[in-house]
C-alpha positions, 0 to 999 in steps of 0.5 A: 308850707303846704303839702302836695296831696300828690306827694305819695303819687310817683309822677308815673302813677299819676300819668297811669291814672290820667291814661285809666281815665282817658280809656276809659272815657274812650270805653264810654263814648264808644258804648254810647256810640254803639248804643246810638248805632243798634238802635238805628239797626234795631228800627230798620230791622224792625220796618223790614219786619212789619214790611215782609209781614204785610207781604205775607199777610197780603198773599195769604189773602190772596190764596185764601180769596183765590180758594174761595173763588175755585170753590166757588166756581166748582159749586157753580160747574156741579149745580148746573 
């Protein structure tokens, strides 16, 4: 006769066991799941970055070119 390696197991032990492992299985899946899902965020965020500082760095530009003109300008008015 062979023994049933469950034997010491109550049947409400083995049912706990198997709901353990479901959750955390569940628990598994779901932080896969997340993981997927930042990362998506994490690269949209991320093109909004570069985009905002391409904006910034386009305006600065702008200032910095607009000053360079005024002073140009104001060169110009004084020597004549």
């Amino acid at each position: 006769m062979l023994l049933n390696p469950f034997c010491p197991f109550s049947p409400a032990k083995v049912l706990a066991l198997k709901a353990t492992v479901l959750l955390l299985l569940t628990l598994l899946i779901k932080a896969r799941v997340q993981i997927v899902a930042g990362s998506a965020i994490g690269i949209v965020l991320l093109l909004l970055q570069t985009l905002v500082f391409l904006a910034i760095s386009g305006g600065l530009v702008l200032a910095a070119g607009g000053a360079a003109l005024y002073a140009l300008q104001q060169r110009r008015s004084a020597a004549a």
